[in-house]
DRENDO-1510 file (C-alpha; in Angstrom, 1 decimal, always signed):
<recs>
REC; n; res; u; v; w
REC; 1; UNK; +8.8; -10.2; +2.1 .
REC; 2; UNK; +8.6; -13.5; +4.4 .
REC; 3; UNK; +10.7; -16.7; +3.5 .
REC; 4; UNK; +7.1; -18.4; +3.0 .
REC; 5; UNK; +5.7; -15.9; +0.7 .
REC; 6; UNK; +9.0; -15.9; -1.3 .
REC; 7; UNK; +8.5; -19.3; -1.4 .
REC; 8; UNK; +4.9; -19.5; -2.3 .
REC; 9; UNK; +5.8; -16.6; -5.4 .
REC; 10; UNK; +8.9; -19.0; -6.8 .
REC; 11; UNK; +6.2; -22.0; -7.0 .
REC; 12; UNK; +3.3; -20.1; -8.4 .
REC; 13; UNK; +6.0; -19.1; -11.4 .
REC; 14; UNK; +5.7; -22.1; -12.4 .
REC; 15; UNK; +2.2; -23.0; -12.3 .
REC; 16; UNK; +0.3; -19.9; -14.3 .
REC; 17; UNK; +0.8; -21.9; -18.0 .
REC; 18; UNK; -0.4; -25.4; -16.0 .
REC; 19; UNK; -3.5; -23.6; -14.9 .
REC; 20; UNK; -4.3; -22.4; -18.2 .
REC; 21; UNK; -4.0; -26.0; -19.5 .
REC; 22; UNK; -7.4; -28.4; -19.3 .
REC; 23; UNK; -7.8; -30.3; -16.7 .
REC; 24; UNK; -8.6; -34.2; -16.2 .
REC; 25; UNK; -12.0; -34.9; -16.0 .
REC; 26; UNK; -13.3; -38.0; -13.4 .
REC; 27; UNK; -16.3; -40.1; -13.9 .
REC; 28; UNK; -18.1; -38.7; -10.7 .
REC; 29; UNK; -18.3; -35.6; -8.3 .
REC; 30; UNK; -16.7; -37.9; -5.7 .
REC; 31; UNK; -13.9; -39.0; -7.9 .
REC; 32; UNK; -12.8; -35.4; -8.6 .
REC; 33; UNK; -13.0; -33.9; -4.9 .
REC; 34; UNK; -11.2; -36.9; -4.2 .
REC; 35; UNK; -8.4; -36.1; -6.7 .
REC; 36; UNK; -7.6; -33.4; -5.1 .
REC; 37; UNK; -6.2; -35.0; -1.9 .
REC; 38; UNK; -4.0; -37.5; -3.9 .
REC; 39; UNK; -0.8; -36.6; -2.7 .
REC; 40; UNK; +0.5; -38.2; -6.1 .
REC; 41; UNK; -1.9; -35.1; -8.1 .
REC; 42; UNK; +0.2; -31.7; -7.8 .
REC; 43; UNK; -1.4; -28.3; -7.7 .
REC; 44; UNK; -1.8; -27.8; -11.3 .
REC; 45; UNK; -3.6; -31.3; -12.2 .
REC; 46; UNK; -6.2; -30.3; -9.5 .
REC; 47; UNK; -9.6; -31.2; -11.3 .
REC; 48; UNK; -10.7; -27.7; -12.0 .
REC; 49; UNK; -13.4; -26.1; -14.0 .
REC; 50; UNK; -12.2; -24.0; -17.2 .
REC; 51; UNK; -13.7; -20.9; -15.3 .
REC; 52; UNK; -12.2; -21.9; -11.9 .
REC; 53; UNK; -8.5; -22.6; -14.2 .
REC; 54; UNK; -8.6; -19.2; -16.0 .
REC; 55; UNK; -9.3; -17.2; -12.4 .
REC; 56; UNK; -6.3; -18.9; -11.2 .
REC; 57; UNK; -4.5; -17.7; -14.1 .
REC; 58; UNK; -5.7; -14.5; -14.1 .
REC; 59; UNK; -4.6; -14.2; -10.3 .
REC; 60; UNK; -1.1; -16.3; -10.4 .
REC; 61; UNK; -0.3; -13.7; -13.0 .
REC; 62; UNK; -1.4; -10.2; -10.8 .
REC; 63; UNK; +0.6; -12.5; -8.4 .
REC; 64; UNK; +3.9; -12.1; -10.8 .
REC; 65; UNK; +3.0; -8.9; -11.3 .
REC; 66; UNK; +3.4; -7.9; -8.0 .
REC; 67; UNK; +5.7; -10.0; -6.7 .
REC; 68; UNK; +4.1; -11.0; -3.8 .
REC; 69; UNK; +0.8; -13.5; -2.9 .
REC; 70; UNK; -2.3; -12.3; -4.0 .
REC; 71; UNK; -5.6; -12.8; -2.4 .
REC; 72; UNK; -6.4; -16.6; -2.9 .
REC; 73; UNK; -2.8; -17.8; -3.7 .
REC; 74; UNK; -1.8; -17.1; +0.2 .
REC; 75; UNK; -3.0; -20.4; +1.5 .
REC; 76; UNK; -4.0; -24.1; +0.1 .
REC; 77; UNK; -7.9; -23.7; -0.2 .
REC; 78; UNK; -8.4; -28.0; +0.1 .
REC; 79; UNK; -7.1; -27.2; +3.8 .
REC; 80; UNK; -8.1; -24.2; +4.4 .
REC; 81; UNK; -4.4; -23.5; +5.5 .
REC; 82; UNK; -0.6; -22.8; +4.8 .
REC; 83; UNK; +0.5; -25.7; +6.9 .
REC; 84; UNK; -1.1; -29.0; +7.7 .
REC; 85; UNK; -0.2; -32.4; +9.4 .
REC; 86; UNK; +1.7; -35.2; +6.9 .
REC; 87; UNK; -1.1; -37.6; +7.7 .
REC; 88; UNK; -4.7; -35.2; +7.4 .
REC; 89; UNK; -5.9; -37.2; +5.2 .
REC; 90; UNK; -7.1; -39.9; +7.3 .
REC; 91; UNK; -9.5; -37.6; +8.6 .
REC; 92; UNK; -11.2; -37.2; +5.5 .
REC; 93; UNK; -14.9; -37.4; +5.4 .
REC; 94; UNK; -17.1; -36.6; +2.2 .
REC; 95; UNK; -20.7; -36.2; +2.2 .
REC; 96; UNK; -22.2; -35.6; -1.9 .
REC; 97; UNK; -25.5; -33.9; -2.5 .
REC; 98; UNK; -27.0; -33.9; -6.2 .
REC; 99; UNK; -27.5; -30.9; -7.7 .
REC; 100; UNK; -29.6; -30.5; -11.3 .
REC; 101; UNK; -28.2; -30.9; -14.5 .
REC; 102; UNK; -25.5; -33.7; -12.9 .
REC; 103; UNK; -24.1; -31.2; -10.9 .
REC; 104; UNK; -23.1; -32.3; -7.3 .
REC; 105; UNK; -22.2; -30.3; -3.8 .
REC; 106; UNK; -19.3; -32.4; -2.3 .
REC; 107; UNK; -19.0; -31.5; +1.6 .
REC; 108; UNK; -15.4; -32.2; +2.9 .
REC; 109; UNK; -14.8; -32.5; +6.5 .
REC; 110; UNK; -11.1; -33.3; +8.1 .
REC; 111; UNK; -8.9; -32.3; +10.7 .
REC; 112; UNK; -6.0; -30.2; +9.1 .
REC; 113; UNK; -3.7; -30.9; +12.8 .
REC; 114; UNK; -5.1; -34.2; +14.6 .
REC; 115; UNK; -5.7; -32.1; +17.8 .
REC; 116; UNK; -7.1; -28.9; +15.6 .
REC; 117; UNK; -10.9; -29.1; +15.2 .
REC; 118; UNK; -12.9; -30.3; +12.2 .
REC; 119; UNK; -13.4; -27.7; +9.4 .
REC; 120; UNK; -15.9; -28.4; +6.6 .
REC; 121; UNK; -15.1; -27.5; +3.2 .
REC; 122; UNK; -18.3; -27.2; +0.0 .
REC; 123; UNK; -16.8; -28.6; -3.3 .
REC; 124; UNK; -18.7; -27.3; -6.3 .
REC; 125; UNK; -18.8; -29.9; -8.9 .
REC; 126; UNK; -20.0; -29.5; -12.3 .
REC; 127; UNK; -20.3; -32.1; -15.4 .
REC; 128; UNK; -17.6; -30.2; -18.1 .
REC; 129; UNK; -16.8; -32.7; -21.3 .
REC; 130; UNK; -17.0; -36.1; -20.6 .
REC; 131; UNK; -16.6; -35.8; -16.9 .
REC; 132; UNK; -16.6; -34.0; -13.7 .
REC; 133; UNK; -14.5; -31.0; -12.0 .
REC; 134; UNK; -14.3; -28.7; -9.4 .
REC; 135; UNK; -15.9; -25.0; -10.1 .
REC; 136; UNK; -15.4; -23.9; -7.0 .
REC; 137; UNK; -14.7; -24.2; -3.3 .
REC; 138; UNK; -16.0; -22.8; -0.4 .
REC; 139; UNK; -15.8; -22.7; +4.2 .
REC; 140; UNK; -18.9; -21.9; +5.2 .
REC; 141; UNK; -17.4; -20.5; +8.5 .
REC; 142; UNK; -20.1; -17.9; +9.9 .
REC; 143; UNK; -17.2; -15.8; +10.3 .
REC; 144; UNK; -14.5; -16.3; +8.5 .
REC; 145; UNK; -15.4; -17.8; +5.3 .
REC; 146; UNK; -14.8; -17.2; +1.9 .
REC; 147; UNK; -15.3; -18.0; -1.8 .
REC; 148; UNK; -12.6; -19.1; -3.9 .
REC; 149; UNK; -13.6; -17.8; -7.1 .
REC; 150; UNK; -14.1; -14.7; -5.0 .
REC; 151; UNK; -11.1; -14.5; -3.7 .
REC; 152; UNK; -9.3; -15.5; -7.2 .
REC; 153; UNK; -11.2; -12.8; -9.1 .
REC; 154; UNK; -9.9; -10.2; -6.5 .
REC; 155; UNK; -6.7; -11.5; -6.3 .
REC; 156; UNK; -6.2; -10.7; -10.2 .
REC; 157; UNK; -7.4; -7.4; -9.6 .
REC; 158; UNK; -4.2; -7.0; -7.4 .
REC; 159; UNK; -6.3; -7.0; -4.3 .
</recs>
């Protein structure tokens, strides 16, 4: 097994009972995608939905399991990547679309290296409680994108 996916399997240990936990809610779609990018927020306080929080329980404990990553638990999916540059976040644009029932699309654009190119990332943001949170995340990448959720449910089938 690699250093970094030994790595990755110690940390996610100690994450499955936080991501089964409710999550903070933010007063708009903004706020939440936003939330997500504060380096003082760790993995587990991300602004998820209840749905998106159980799929990542379900797969953090295939993960265990296993021992070993599991698909959508083998990079970070608010860069898109495994590594990224200290300072990405000044490369941060946000673009938010309204959606029915106060429901938002939250487009994220940034540079995860300053010399890499721009990748966009689609935040699914639904009203849940008092507030807003994340129900999913998506790249649009003709090629090469995925779903989380997706990628979350077939991780916790061991996949």
């Amino acid at each position: 097994m690699k250093r970094r996916s030994l790595i990755a399997l110690v940390l996610l240990a100690g994450l499955s009972p936080a991501f089964a936990q409710k999550a903070k809610v933010y007063s708009s779609p903004l706020a939440a995608v936003q939330a997500v990018y504060d380096p003082k927020i760790k993995d587990a306080q991300r602004p998820y939905s209840q749905r998106l929080r159980a799929l990542y329980a379900a797969a953090i404990k295939k993960s265990q399991e296993l021992n070993e990553p599991v698909s959508g638990l083998d990079f970070d999916p608010i860069t898109n990547s495994q590594d990224s540059d200290d300072d990405f976040r000044k490369s941060l644009k946000y673009t938010v679309e309204p959606r029915p029932n106060r429901n938002a699309l939250v487009i994220v654009k940034l540079k995860v290296f300053k010399q890499s190119p721009e990748i966009t990332l689609h935040y699914e943001v639904v009203s849940e409680g008092e507030g807003f949170v994340i129900d999913d995340i998506l790249s649009p990448h003709k090629t090469e994108g995925w779903v989380l959720s997706k990628l979350l449910e077939a991780g916790a089938k061991g996949q």
